[in-house]
N, C-alpha and C positions, 0 to 999 in steps of 0.2 A: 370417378375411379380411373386412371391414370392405367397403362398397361404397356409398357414397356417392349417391345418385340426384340427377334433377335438383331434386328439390322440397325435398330438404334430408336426409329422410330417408335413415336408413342399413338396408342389408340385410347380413346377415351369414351367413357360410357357414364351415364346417370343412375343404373344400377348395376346388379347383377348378372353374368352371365357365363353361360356354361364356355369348356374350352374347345368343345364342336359350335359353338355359335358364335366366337371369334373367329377361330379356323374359317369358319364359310364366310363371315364380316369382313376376312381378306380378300380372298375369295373364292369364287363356285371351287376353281379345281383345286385348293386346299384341302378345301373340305369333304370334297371327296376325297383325296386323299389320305388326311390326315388318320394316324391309327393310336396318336396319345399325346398327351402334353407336358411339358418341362417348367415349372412353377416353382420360382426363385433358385431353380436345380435340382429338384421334387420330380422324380417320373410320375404322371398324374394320368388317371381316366381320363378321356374327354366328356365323361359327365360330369367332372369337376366344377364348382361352383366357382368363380373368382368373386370376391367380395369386396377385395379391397388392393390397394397399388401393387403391384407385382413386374417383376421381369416375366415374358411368355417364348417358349419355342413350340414353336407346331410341328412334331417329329411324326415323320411318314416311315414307308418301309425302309428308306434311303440311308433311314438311322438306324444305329445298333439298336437302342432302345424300342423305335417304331418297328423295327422288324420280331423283335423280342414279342411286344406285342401280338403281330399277328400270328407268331409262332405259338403263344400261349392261349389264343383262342381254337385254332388249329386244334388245342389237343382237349380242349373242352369238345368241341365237332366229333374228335375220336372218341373219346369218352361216352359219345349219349351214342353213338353208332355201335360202341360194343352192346351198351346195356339192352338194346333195341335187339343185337342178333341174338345177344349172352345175356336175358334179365337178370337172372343169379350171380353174374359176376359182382364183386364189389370194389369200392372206386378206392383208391389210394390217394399216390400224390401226382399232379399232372404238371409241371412246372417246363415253361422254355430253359433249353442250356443254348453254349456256344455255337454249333452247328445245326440245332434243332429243337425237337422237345422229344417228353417220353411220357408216356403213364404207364402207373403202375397198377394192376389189377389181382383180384383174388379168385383166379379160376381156374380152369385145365388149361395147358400148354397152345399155342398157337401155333399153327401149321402158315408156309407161305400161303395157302389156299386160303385161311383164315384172314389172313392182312387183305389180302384183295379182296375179299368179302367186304370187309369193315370199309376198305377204299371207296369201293360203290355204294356203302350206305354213307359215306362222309360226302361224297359229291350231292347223294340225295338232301342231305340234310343244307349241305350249302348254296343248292339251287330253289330250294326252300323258302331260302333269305328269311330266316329268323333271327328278328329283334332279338339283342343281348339287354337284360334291366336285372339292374343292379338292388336288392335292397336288404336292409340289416337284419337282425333280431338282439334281442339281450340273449346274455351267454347263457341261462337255462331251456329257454324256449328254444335257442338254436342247437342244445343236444338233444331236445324232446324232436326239434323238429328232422334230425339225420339219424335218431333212435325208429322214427315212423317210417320214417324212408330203409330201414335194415341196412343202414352204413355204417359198420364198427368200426372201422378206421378213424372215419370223418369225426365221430363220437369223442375218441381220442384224441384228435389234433385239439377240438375245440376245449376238452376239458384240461387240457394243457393250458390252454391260454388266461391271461391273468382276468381277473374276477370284472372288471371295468372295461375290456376289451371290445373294442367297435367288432362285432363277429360281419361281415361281409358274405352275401351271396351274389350269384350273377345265375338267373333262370334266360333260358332259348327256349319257348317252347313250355313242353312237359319237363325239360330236361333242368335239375339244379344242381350246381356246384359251390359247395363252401369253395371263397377263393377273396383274396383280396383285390384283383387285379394287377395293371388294367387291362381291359379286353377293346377288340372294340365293335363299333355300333351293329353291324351285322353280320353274320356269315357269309355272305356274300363279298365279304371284302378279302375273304381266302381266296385266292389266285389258281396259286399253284403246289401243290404239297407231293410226296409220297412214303408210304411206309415201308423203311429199310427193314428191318428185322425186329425176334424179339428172342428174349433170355431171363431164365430167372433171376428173380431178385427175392432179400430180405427187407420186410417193413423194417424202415428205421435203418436200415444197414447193419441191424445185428442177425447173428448168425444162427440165434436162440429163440427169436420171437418168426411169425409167419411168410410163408414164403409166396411168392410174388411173381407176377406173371409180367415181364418189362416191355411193351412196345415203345422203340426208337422209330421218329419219324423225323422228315425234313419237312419247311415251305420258304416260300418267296412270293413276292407281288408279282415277278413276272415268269413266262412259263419256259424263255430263252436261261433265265439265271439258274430254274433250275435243274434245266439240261446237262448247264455247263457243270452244276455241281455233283449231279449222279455219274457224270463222264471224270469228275474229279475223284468220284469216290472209286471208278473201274479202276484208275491210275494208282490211289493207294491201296486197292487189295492186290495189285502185282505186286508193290513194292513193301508188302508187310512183310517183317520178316520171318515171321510165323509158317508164311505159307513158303516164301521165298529161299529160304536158308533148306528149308528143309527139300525145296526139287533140286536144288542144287547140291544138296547132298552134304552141307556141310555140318546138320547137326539130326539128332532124332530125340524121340522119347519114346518110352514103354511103358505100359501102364503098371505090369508086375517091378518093375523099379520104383515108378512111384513120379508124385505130381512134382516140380520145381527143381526137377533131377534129370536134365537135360544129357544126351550122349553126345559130344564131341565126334564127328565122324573126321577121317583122316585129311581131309581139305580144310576142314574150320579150326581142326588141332593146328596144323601149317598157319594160317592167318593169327591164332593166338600166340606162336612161339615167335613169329615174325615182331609181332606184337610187346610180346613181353622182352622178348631179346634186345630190343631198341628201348624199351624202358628203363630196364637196369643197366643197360650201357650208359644210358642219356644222365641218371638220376648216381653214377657211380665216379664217372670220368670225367663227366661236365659240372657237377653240383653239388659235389664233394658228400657225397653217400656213401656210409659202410652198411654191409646189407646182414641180414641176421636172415635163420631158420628155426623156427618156435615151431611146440606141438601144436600139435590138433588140438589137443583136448587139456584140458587142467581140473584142479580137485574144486570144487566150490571155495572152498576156503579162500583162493588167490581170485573168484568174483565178487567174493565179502569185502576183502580189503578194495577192492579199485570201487563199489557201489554198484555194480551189474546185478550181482544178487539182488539187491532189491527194488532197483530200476528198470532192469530188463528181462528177466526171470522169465518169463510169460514166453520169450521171442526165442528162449533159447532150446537147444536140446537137450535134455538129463537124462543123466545115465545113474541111475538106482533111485535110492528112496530115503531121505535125510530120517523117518522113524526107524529104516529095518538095518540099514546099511550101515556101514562102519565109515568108509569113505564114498563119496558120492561125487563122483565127474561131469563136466560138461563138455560138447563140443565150445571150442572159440569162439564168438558171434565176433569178434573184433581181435586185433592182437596187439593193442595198447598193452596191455598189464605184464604180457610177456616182454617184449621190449624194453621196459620199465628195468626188469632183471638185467636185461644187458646190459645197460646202462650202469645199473648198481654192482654190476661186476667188480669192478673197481673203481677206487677213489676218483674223482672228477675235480681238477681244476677251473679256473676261469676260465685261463685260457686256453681248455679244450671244448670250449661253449663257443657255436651252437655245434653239437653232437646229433647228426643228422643222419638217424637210422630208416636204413628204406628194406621192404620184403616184399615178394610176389607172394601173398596169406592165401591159403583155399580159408574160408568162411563157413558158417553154417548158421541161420536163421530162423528159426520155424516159423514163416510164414503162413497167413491163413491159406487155406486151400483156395477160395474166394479170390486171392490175388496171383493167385497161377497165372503167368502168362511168356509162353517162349522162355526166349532169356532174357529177358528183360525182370521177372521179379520169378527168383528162383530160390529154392531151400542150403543149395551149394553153391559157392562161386567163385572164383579167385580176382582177385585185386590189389592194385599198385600201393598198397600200403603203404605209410610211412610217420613217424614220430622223430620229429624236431625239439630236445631238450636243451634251452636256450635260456640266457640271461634275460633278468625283465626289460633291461636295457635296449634286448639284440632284437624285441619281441615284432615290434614293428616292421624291421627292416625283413626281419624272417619271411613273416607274413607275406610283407612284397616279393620276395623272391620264390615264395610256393605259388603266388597267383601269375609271377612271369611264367615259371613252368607250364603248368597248368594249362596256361593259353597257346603258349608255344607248342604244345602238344596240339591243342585242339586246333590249330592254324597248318600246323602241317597235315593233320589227318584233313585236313579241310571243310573243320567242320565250325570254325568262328564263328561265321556269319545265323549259325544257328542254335546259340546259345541267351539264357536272359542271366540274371547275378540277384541272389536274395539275400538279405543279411536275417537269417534266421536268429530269433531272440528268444527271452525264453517269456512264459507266462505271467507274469505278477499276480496273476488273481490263482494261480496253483502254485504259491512256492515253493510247496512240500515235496516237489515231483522234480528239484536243484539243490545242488550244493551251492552255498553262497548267500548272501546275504544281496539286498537292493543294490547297495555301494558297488560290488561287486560286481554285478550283472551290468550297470550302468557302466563301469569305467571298460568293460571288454568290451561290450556292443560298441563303445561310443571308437575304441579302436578298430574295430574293423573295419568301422563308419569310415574312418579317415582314412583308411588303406584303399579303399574302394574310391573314395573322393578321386583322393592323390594321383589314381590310378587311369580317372574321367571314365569311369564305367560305368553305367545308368542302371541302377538298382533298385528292387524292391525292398521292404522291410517287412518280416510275418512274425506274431506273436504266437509262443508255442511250439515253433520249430525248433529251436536247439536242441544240443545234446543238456543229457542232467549237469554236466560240470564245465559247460561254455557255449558261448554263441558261435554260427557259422558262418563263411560264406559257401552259400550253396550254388551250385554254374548248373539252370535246370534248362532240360530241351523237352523236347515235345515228340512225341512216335506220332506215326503217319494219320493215327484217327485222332491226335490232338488232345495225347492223354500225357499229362509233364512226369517227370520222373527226376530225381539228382543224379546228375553224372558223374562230378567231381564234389568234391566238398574240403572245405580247412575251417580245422575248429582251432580256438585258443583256447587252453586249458589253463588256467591262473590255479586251481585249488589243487589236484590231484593227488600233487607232486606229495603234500600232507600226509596222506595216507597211505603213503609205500616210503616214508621217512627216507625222501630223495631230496638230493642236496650238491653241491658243490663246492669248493675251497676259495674264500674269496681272496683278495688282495692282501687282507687283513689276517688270514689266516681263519676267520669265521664261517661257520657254515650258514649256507644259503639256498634256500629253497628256488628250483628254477620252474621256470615254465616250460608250460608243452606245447605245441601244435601238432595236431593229429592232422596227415593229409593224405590226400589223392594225387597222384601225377597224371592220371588218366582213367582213374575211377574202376569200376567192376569191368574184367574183361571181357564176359558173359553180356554185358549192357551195351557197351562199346560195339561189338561185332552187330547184336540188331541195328543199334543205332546207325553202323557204316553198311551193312546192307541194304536197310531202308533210304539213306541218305544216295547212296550210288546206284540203287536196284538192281545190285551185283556188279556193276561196273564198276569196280574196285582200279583204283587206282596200282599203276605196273608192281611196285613193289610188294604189295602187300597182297597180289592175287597167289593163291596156292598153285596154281600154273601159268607160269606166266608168257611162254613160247609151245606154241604145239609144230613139230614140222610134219609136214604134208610130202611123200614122197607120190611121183607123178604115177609110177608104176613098182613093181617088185624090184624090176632092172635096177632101182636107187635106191632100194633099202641100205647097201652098204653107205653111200655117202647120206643118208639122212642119220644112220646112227653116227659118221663121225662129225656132222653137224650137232647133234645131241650131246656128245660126249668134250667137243669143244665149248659150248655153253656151261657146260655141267660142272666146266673146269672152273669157268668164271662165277660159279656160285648162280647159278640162271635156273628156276626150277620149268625144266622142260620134257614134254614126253616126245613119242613120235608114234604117228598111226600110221603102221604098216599095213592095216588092212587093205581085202582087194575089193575096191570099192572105186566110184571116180571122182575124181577131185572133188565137183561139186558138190558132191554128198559128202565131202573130208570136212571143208570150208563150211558149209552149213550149220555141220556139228561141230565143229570149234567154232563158231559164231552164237550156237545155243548154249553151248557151254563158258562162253560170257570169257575166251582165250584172247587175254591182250594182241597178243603177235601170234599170226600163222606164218612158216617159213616155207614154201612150194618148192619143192627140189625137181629135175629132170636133168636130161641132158646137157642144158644148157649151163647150168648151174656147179653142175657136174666138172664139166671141161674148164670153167673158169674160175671156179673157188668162189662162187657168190652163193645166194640164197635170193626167194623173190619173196617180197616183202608183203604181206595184208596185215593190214592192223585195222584195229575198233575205233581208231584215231582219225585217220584219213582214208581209208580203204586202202585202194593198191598204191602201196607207195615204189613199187616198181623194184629192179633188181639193185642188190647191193653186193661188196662183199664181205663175208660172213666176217672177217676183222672188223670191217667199219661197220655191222649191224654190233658185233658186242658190243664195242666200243659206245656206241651211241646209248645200248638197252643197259647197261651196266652203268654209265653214267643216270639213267635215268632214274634208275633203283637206288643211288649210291645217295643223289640226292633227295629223293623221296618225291619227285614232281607230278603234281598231277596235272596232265595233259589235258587239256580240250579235246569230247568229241566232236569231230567238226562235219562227220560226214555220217547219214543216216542210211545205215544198209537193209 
């Protein structure tokens, strides 16, 4: 038997052998390391048999996979340390994710007090150094055997599983777990772990079946790594913007309002108008958009014809009762179908194609309650809307010029470098849940495919993400705990157009059904502002802070020229206060430094007699005295062109 390594080399053996007894065949420190193996590209136990010729990788913690590993025995460890303090509790699902693992349990709530409990029986159990052994049953014995043990879950997973099913367990101890692997050899090979937090959860993820008790934990092989990573998590809970937006005072919620129904407070209102006002400039004067204003709400009727009615129904808001009511309204989830109207206003030419309508839409959703979070997944929201009705001809070229925008947006907000590109498609094995036919779906996807090509943009593909009447590209980021979300998105609509009997005049004088592209220039407003909070940790870039100069007078003696330093800025469109208070400087500067003030402007006498201002910024610190012409001059170019500056100096 031939074995293949990763380095090119071949090992050879006369018979059988597990992939812990090559691992150690390389050698001793392998095999202590080793935590799984990679067989012809197979993530494999290291109880793995090899039988016959193979490629081998002996993946440690070092690997994604190898560390996968010891993250998923980690939570087997957790698992028999709950049952041990909690025997009543019952086991769920324990699986490694991205950053760590979780299980999930059937019991009363857990207290911080509780996790450290469980921490100190998880140490016990790993200094223990209990064997991990693997072994099967057939699929009835292995319900009778999680039926004797009072695990109704585990009961379920297995009777889920297909009739011929290898059922896999891995016992430590006293302690068993239905699990397929891989784990590895002993506990002891846990290093380092700890348990962050925990939160309800639904078995299954549904909202109807039982509720669930969620412990999030982390580990690593070594105890430096995961210092560095509990110091990374102190770093993204200042920069959530859940916690962040709201000490800054830029947004709140009320419970008697209700969940995904965020309040705008007057500084995050200032960042959205800043926001939405360079939009509609940008999408009106540069990219030849006419903009419309559509209701809120429409009769059902007009969600029958576009397919919402019975594609999206569930998501949306209703207003009466299709048995009792005479008419029955919805709020908007989207405002394609309105648009559509504009459009059909009048007759359309060829060559009034591509007709490219853009709106700032407030939105409504009915999200689950489940998916509350800040502003990032809300029940209201407003966003850059926009419907491109185009020749099939112009459809391509369309396309590229929504994803130029798109990026130009996200390049100067400065947020490029942290985007990925997904060509969302739709399902084949659910067709029922699309308009279109195979043909159809193949010949869109396969254009976007080449838009994206064309474009040299590195993309994924996901089945099941489209909308019902086209494929997307989706531009997804990631929030600070590594949870993805779409920011922007462009759908091509090939069918729609059919069902609101839209059309255009062609050369021939024939009518001609056009296509749509439904898009984002910069996606939910509401999503945007977490995302540029988290992204800067309030350190907002000059233009877009809702205060962007605060002046600092030395004493009362200079309130007069600090307010005509305010009132000169104010003139240049500069949004600036001034603290009069009687207070001393360094308690002024503090507080415009906690309050995250691009430029502090320090008035006294000095400044006074010579028509200057002395300069602090978040930039370079003290950048010394200027005068107050050449400070606008330079702050209003800054604004003008959107730049965002280097912090180069940590105060």
């Amino acid at each position: 038997m031939k074995v293949t390594l990763k380095d090119g080399s071949i090992k050879e053996y006369s018979g059988a052998k597990t992939v812990y007894e090559i691992a150690c065949d390389i050698s001793e420190g392998l095999g202590r390391a080793a935590c799984a193996g990679e067989v012809d590209g197979k993530v494999v136990d290291l109880r793995t048999q090899i039988t016959e010729d193979c490629t081998l990788n002996i993946l440690t913690a070092n690997d994604k996979d190898g560390l996968s590993t010891v993250r998923h025995t980690a939570s087997h460890v957790m698992a028999e340390a709950v049952k041990r303090l909690y025997p009543d509790a019952k086991l769920a699902i324990g699986p490694s994710i991205e950053n760590g693992f979780y299980y999930d349990f059937q019991c009363e709530p857990f207290s911080r007090e509780d996790l450290d409990n469980i921490e100190k029986e998880m140490k016990k159990i790993i200094k223990e150094g209990k064997e991990l052994k693997r072994f099967t049953l057939p699929r009835n014995e292995a319900i009778q055997f999680m039926k004797d043990r009072n695990e109704p879950f585990k009961v379920e997973l297995i009777e889920d599983l297909p009739e011929d099913a290898e059922i896999s367990f891995y016992e430590q101890g006293d302690f068993v777990d239905l699990c397929a692997g891989p784990h590895l050899m002993n506990t002891k090979g846990i290093k380092a772990f700890k348990l962050l937090s925990s939160s309800m959860a639904y078995w299954r993820g549904d909202e109807h079946r039982e509720q669930l008790q969620r412990i999030y934990a982390t580990a690593f092989s070594k105890k430096d790594e995961l210092k560095a990573y509990l110091e990374h998590l102190e770093d993204i809970k200042k920069r959530d913007h859940n916690k962040l937006g709201r000490e800054m005072e830029l947004f709140t919620t009320v419970d008697v309002i209700g969940q995904g129904l965020p309040i705008l407070l007057p500084k995050g209102v200032k960042m959205v108008m800043k926001l939405q006002r360079w939009i509609e400039d940008l999408e009106d004067k540069e990219w030849g958009y006419v903009r419309t204003k559509t209701p809120f709400m429409a009769k059902s009727d007009l969600y029958k014809i576009s397919g919402h009615w019975d594609h999206y129904k569930d998501g949306m808001f209703v207003l009466g009762d299709e048995e009792k009511d005479k008419e029955v309204f919805a709020l908007r989830p989207m405002t394609c179908p309105f648009q559509y109207y504009a459009y059909k206003n009048a007759q359309r030419s060829y060559r009034d194609l591509p007709y490219r309508m853009g709106e700032t839409s407030t939105l409504f959703r009915n999200e689950d309650s489940g998916e509350m979070h800040g502003l990032t997944r809300v029940r209201q929201f407003t966003i850059s809307e926009g419907h491109l009705v185009v020749r099939p001809d112009q459809a391509e070229e369309e396309l590229k010029g929504c994803l130029d925008l798109a990026n130009y947006c996200l390049s100067t907000l400065g947020l490029q470098d942290d985007v990925t590109y997904r060509l969302s498609k739709w399902d084949p094995n659910n067709k029922e849940k699309y308009l279109g036919d195979e043909e159809y779906w193949e010949s869109t996807q396969n254009t976007i495919r080449e838009v994206l090509k064309e474009n040299g943009l590195p993309f994924v593909e996901a089945e099941g993400e489209a909308a019902f009447y086209g494929p997307k590209i989706d531009i997804q980021a990631k929030n600070v705990y590594g949870k993805e979300d779409t920011m922007i998105t462009i759908q091509l609509d090939c069918a729609i157009a059919e069902n609101f009997d839209m059309y255009y005049i062609d050369q021939n004088g024939d009518k001609i059904r056009p296509y749509i592209i439904h898009r984002t220039s910069i996606g939910c407003y509401e999503r945007t502002l977490a995302w540029l909070i988290e992204k800067y940790a309030g350190l907002f870039p000059t233009w877009l802070c809702p205060e962007q100069v605060r002046v600092l007078p030395i004493s009362e003696k200079y309130a007069d020229y600090a307010e005509k330093v305010r009132k000169e800025l104010a003139r240049n469109d500069v949004d600036v206060t001034v603290d009069n208070r009687s207070e001393k400087i360094g308690f002024k500067i503090r507080e415009a430094r906690l309050a995250k003030v691009p430029y502090m402007l320090i008035v006294g006498q000095k400044e006074e007699e010579e028509g200057t201002v002395s300069v602090r910024s978040r930039y370079k610190g003290d950048e010394g005295q200027k005068p107050l012409d050449t400070f606008i001059d330079d702050i209003c170019k800054e604004i003008r062109t959107k730049e965002i500056r280097k912090i180069e100096v940590q105060e």
